[in-house]
C-alpha positions as CSV (number, residue, x, y, z in Angstrom):
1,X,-252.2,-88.8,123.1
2,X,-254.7,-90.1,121.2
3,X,-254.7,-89.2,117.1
4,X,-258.2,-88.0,116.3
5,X,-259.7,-90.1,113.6
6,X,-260.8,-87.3,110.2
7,X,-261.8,-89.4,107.4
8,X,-261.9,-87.2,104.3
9,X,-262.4,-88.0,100.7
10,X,-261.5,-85.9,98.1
11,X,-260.0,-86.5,94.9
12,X,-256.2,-85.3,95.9
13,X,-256.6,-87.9,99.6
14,X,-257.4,-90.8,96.6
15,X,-254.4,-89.9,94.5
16,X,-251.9,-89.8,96.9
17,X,-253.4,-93.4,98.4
18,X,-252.8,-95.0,94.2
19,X,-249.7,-93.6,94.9
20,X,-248.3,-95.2,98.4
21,X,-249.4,-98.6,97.2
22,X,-247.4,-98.2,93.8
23,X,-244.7,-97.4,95.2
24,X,-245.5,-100.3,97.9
25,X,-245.3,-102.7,95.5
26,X,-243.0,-101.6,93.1
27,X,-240.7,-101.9,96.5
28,X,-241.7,-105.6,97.6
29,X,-241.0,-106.8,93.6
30,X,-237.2,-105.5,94.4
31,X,-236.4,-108.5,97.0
32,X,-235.2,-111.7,96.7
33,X,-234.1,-114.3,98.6
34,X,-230.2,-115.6,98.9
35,X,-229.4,-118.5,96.8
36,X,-227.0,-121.3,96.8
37,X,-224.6,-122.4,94.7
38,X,-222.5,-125.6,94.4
39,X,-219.0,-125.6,93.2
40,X,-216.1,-128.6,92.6
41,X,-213.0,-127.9,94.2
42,X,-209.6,-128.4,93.5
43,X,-208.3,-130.9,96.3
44,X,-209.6,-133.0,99.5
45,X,-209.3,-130.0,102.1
46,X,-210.8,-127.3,99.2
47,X,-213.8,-129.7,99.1
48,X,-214.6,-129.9,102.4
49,X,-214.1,-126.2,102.7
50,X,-216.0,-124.7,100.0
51,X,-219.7,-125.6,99.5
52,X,-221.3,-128.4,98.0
53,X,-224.7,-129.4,96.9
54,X,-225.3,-131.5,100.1
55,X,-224.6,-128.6,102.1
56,X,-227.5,-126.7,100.9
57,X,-229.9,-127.3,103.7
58,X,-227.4,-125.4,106.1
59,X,-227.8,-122.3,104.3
60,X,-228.8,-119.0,105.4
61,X,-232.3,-118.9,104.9
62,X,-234.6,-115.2,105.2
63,X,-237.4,-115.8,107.2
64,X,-239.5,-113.6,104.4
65,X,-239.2,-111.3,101.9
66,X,-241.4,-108.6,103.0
67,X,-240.8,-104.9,102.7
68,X,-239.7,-102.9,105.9
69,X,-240.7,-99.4,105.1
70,X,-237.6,-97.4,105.4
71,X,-238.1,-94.0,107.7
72,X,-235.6,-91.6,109.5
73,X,-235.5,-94.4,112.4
74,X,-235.4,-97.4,110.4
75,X,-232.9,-99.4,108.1
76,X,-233.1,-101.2,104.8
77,X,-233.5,-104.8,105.2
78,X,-230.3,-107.0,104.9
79,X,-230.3,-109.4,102.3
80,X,-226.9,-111.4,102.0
81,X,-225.9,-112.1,98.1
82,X,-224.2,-115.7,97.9
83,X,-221.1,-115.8,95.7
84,X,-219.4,-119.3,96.2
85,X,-216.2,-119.5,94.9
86,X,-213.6,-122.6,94.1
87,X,-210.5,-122.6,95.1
88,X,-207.6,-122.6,92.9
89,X,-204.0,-124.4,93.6
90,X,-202.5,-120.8,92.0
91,X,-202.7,-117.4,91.0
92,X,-204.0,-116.3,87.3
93,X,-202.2,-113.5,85.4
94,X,-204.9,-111.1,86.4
95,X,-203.7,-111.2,90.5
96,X,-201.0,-108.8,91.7
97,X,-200.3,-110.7,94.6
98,X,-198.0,-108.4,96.7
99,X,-196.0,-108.4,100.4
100,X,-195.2,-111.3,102.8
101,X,-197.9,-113.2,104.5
102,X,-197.6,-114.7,107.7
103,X,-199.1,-117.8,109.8
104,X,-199.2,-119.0,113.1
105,X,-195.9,-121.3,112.1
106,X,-192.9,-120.7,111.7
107,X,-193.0,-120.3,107.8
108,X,-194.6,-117.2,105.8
109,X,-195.5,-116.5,102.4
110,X,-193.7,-114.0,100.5
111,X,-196.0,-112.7,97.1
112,X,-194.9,-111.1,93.9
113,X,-197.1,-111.2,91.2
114,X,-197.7,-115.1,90.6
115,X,-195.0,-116.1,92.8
116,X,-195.7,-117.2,95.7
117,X,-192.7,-118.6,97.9
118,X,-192.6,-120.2,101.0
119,X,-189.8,-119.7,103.7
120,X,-188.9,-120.2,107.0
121,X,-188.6,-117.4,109.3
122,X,-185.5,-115.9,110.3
123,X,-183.4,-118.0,113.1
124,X,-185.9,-120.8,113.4
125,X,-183.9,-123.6,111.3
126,X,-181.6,-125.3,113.5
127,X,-179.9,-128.9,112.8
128,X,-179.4,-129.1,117.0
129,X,-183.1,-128.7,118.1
130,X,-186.5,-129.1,117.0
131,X,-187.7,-125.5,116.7
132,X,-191.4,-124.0,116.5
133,X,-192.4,-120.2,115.9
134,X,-195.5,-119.4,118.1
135,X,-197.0,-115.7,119.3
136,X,-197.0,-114.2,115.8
137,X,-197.6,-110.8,115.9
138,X,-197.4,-108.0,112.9
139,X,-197.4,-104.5,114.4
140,X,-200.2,-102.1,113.1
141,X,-198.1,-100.5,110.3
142,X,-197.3,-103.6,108.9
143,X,-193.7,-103.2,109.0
144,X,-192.3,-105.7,112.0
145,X,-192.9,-108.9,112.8
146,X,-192.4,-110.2,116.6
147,X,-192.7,-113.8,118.0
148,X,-191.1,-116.6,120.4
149,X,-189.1,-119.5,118.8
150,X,-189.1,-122.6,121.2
151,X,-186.2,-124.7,121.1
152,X,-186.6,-128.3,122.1
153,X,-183.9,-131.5,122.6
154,X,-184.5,-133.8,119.6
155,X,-184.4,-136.9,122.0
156,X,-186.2,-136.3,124.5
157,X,-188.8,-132.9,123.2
158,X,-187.8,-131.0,126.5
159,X,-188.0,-127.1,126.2
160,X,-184.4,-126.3,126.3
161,X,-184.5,-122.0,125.6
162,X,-187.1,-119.1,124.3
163,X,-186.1,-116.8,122.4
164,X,-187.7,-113.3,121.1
165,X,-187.3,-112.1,117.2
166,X,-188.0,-109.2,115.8
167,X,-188.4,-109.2,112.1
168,X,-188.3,-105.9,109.9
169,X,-190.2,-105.4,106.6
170,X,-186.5,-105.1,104.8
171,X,-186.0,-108.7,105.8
172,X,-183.5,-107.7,108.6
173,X,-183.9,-110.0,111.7
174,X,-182.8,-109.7,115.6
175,X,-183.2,-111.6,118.5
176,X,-183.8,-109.7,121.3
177,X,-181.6,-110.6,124.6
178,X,-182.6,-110.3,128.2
179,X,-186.2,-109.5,128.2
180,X,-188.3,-112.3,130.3
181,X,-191.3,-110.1,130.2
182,X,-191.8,-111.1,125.9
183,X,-192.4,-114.6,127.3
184,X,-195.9,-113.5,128.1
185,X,-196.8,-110.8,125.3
186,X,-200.1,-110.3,124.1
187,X,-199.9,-108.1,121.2
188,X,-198.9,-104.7,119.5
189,X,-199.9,-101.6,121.4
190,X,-198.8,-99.6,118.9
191,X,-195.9,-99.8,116.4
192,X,-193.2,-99.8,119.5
193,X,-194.5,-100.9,122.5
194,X,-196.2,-104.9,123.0
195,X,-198.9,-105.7,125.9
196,X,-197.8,-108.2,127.8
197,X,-199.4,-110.5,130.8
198,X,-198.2,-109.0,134.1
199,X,-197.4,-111.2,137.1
200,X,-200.0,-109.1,139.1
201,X,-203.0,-110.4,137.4
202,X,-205.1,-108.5,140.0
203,X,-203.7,-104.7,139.4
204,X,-206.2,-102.7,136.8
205,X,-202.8,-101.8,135.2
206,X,-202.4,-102.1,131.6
207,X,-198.6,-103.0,131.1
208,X,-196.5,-102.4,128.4
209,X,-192.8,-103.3,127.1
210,X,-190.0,-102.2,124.2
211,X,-189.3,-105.3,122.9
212,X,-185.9,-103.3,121.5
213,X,-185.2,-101.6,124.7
214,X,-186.4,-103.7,127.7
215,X,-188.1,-100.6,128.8
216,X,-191.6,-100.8,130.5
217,X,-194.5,-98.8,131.1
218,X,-198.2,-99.0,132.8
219,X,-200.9,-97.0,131.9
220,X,-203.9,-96.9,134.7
221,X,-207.3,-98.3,133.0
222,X,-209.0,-96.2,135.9
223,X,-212.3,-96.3,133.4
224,X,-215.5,-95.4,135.5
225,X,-216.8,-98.7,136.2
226,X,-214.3,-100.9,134.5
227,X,-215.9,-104.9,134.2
228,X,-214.2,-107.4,135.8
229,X,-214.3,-110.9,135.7
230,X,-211.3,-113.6,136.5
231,X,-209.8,-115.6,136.0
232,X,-209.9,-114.6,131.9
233,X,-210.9,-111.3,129.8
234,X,-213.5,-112.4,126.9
235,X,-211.1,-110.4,124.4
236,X,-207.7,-111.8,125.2
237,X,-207.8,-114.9,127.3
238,X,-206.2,-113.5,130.4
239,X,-207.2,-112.0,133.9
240,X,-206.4,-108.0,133.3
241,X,-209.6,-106.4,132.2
242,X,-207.4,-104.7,129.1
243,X,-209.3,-102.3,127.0
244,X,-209.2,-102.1,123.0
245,X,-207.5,-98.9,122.6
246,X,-207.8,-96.6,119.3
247,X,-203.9,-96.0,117.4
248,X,-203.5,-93.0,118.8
249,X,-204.0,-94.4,122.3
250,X,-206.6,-91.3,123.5
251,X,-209.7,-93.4,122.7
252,X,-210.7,-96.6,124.7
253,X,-213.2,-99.4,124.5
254,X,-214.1,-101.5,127.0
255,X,-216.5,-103.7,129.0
256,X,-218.3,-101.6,131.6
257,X,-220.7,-102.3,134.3
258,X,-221.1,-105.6,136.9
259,X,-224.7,-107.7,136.8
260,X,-225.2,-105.9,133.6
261,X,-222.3,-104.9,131.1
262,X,-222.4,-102.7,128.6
263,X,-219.6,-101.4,125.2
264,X,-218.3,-98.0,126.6
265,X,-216.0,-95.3,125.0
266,X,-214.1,-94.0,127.1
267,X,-212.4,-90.8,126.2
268,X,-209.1,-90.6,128.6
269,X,-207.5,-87.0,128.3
270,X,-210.8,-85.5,128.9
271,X,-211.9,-88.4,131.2
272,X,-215.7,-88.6,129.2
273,X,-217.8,-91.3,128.8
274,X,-218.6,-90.7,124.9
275,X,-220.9,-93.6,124.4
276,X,-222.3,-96.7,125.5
277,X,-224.4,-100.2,124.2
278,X,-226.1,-102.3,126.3
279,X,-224.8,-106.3,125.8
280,X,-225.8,-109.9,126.4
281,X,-222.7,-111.4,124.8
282,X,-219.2,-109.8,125.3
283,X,-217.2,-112.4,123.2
284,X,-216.5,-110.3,120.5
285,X,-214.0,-107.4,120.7
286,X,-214.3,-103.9,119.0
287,X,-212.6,-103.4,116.1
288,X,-210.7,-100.3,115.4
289,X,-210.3,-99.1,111.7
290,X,-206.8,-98.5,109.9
291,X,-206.7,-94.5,110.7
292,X,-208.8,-95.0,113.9
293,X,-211.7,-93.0,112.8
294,X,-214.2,-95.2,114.1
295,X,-214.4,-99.2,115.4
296,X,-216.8,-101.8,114.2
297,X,-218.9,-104.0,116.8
298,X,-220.7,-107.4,116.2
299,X,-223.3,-107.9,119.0
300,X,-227.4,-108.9,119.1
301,X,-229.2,-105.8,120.1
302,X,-231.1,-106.9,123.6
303,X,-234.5,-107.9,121.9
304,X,-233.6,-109.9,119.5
305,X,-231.0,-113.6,119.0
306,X,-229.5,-111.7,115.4
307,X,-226.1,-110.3,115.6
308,X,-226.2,-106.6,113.8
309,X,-222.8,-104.6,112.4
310,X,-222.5,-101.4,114.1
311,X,-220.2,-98.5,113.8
312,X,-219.0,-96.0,116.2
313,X,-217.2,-92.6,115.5
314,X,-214.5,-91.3,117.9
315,X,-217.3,-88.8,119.0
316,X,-219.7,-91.6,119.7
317,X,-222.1,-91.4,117.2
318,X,-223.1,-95.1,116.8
319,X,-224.3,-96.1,112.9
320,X,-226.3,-99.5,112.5
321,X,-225.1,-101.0,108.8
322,X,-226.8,-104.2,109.0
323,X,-230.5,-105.4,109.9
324,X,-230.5,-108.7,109.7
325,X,-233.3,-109.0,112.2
326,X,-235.9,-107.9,110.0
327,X,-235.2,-110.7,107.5
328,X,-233.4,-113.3,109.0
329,X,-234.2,-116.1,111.8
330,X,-230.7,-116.4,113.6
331,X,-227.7,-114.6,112.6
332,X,-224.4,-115.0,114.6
333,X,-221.5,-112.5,113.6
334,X,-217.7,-113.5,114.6
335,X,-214.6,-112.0,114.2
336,X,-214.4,-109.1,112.1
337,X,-212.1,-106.4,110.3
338,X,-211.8,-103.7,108.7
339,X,-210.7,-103.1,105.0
340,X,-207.8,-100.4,104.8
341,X,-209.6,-98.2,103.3
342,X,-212.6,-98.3,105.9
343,X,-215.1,-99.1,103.3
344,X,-215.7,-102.5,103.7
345,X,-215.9,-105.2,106.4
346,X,-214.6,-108.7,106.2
347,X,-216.7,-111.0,109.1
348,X,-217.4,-114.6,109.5
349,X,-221.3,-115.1,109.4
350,X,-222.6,-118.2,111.2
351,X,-226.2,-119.6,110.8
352,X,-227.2,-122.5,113.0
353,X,-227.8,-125.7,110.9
354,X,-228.3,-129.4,112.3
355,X,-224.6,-130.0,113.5
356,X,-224.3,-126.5,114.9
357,X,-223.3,-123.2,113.2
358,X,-222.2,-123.3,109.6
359,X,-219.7,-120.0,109.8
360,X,-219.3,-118.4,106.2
361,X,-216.9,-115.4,105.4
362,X,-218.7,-112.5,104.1
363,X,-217.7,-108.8,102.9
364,X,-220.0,-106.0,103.5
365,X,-219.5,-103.1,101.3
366,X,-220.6,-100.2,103.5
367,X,-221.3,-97.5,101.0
368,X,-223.5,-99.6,98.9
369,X,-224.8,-101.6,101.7
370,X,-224.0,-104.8,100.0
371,X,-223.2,-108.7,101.7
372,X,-221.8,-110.7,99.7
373,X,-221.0,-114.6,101.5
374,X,-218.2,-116.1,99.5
375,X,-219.1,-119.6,101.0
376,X,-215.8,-120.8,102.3
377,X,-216.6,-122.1,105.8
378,X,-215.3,-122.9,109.0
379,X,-213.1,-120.2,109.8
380,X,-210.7,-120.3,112.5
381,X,-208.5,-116.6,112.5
382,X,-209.8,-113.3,111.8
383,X,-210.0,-112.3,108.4
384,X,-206.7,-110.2,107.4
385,X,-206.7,-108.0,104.2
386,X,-204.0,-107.2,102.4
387,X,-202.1,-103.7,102.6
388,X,-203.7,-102.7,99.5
389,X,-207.1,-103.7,100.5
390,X,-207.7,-106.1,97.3
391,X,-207.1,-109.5,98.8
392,X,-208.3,-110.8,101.9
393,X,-206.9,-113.9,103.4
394,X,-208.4,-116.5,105.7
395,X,-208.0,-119.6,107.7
396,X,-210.3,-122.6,107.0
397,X,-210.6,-125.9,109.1
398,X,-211.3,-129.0,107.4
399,X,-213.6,-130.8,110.0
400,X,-212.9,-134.3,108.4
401,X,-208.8,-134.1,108.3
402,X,-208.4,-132.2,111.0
403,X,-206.4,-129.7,109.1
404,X,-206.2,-126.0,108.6
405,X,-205.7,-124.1,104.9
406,X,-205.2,-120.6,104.0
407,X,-207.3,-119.7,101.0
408,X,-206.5,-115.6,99.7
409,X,-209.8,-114.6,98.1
410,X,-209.2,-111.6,95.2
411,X,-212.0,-109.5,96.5
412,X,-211.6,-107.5,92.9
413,X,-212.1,-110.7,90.7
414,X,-213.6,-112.8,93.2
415,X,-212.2,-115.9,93.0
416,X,-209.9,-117.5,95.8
417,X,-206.7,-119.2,95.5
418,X,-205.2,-121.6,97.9
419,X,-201.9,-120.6,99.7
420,X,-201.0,-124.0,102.6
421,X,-202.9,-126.6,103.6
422,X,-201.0,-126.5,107.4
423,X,-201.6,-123.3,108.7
424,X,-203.5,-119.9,109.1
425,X,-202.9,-116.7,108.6
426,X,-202.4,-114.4,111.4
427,X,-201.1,-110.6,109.8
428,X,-199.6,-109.2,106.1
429,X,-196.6,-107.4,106.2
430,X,-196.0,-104.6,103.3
């Protein structure tokens, strides 16, 4: 329907027009564009990782700085503050570095104040074999620790045994005996019970095991319209279509739909579809918050190649916090996390610059609506925050030595301190 066109002028019509464009303006003079910055680091591998000046042409760059007027259907433009930090060999006397770290090998870092000391895990020194820690997994409340050791002859590097541990928060250890099913574990369920890779690859079963017990379960993922695809899942690498379920277990998310998929929450007692989001890219799995309140999902809306934050409550309600589309010209979003608190989200940001996407750690304060990209590149493992939600660290992969690095950035001070220059980080324990 077609507004009809009533051009009146009158002294209060003119006032309120001064007054639109004053505020117009007033609003376009409070945007800027990101900047760079340049920063000498401490070592080979903190040099390639952190940025430099001949980086700067790989930057995230805003395709303008115009005003989106903000209305009850629109967001704020994104703008993403750069804050590049060094990285330092050690912690200053202002950190209060707490809790034990842990990386894809068989060492971990355990943090007290300005100590930080290095040891192996329990039971995977051995003078008779050359021994390895792989399928590192810290359970949700922090407090466990379960992976494989793998046991090889010294001579000849043949597998001789597997073995499960399970590794308490009080620094007790067991092996568990007698449970083949571990081989193939996934992760944590919950703080008991580990998903693990059925032999049935073909059954919409979700399967779980007590690593302490033996004892296993399966819960039917009989979601309406449950996506399917082998021979892998696009979340964990294997051919069960296996949901992202919320702590307490009632709340699922998964990948609905055939020729086109869609995000869907699924809520299982009362068998509702609570919400859904239409998808072009499925790589990147939902991210449930500490308390399970709500998840966070990094995905392009349909129209558009930019990657947007969203977040859903367990009701459905689906918030957009970023809009990077109306500022930016290609924004790609990896893996993600939330803080403990829930107020912030730790993601890797990726722009695509003349050797391919340049991926950036950034923090988004949600409250304030704030992006801050730290500048330490080429991430490789999901950002992991620390229990009291000051620290977050990450992995970084130095392109030129081949070599991974954990760097711990203090979120509070920011500044980032480097931790091992062989591994990555894959959970904090308390």
């Amino acid at each position: 329907m077609k507004k009809k066109e009533n051009w009146i002028f009158n002294k209060e019509l003119c006032c309120l027009l001064v007054l639109v464009c004053c505020l117009y303006v007033e609003g376009c003079s409070g945007i800027s564009s990101p900047t760079s910055a340049g920063n000498e680091s401490v070592s080979s591998i903190t040099k390639a990782i952190t940025n430099d000046p001949e980086s700067t042409s790989e930057i995230i760059q805003p395709v303008s700085t115009k005003t989106t007027t903000v209305t009850e259907n629109s967001l704020p433009i994104s703008v993403i503050k750069r804050k590049c930090l060094p990285i330092n060999k050690s912690p200053d006397m202002s950190d209060v570095l707490s809790g034990t770290l842990i990386t894809n090998s068989k060492y971990s870092f355990i943090m007290q104040g300005l100590e930080i000391l290095k040891v192996s895990l329990p039971f995977t020194e051995n003078d008779d074999y050359i021994t390895s820690a792989f399928n590192n997994h810290v359970s949700p409340d922090r407090q466990k620790l379960i992976y494989n050791i793998l046991y090889q002859d010294k001579n000849t590097e043949i597998v001789v045994e597997t073995k499960l541990v399970i590794f308490h928060q009080d620094n007790s250890a067991i092996i568990v005996t007698d449970n083949h099913k571990t081989e193939q574990l996934i992760n944590w369920f919950d703080n008991d019970w580990l998903l693990y890779n059925p032999m049935e690859p073909d059954s919409w079963i979700l399967n779980l095991v007590n690593p302490l017990t033996g004892e296993t379960r399966e819960i039917a993922t009989d979601f309406p319209e449950l996506y399917y695809s082998p021979p892998m899942s696009p979340w964990y690498g294997i051919r069960n279509p296996i949901p992202v379920f919320d702590p307490s277990g009632s709340l699922a998310v998964y990948l609905r739909g055939s020729d086109e998929i869609q995000y869907a929450l699924w809520d299982i007692e009362n068998k509702k579809l609570l919400w859904t989001r239409d998808t072009k890219t499925t790589l990147n799995a939902p991210q449930w918050s500490l308390q399970g309140e709500k998840f966070a999902l990094g995905v392009p809306p349909l129209k558009s190649d930019n990657f947007e934050l969203y977040s859903v409550s367990r009701t459905g309600t689906e918030t957009q916090l970023t809009n990077f589309s109306a500022t930016y010209k290609s924004i790609k979003i990896g893996s993600y996390s939330w803080s403990p608190d829930g107020g912030h989200i730790a993601f890797w940001i990726g722009n695509t610059a003349e050797n391919g996407i340049r991926w950036e750690i950034a923090i988004m304060d949600i409250a304030q609506s704030e992006i801050t990209n730290y500048c330490l590149g080429e991430g490789v493992t999901n950002p992991i925050w620390s229990p009291d939600g000051r620290y977050l660290a990450v992995g970084l992969f130095d392109k030129k030595l081949s070599l991974p690095s954990i760097a711990v950035i203090d979120t509070l001070q920011e500044r980032a301190i480097l931790i091992d220059e062989k591994a990555v980080p894959i959970g904090w324990m308390l």
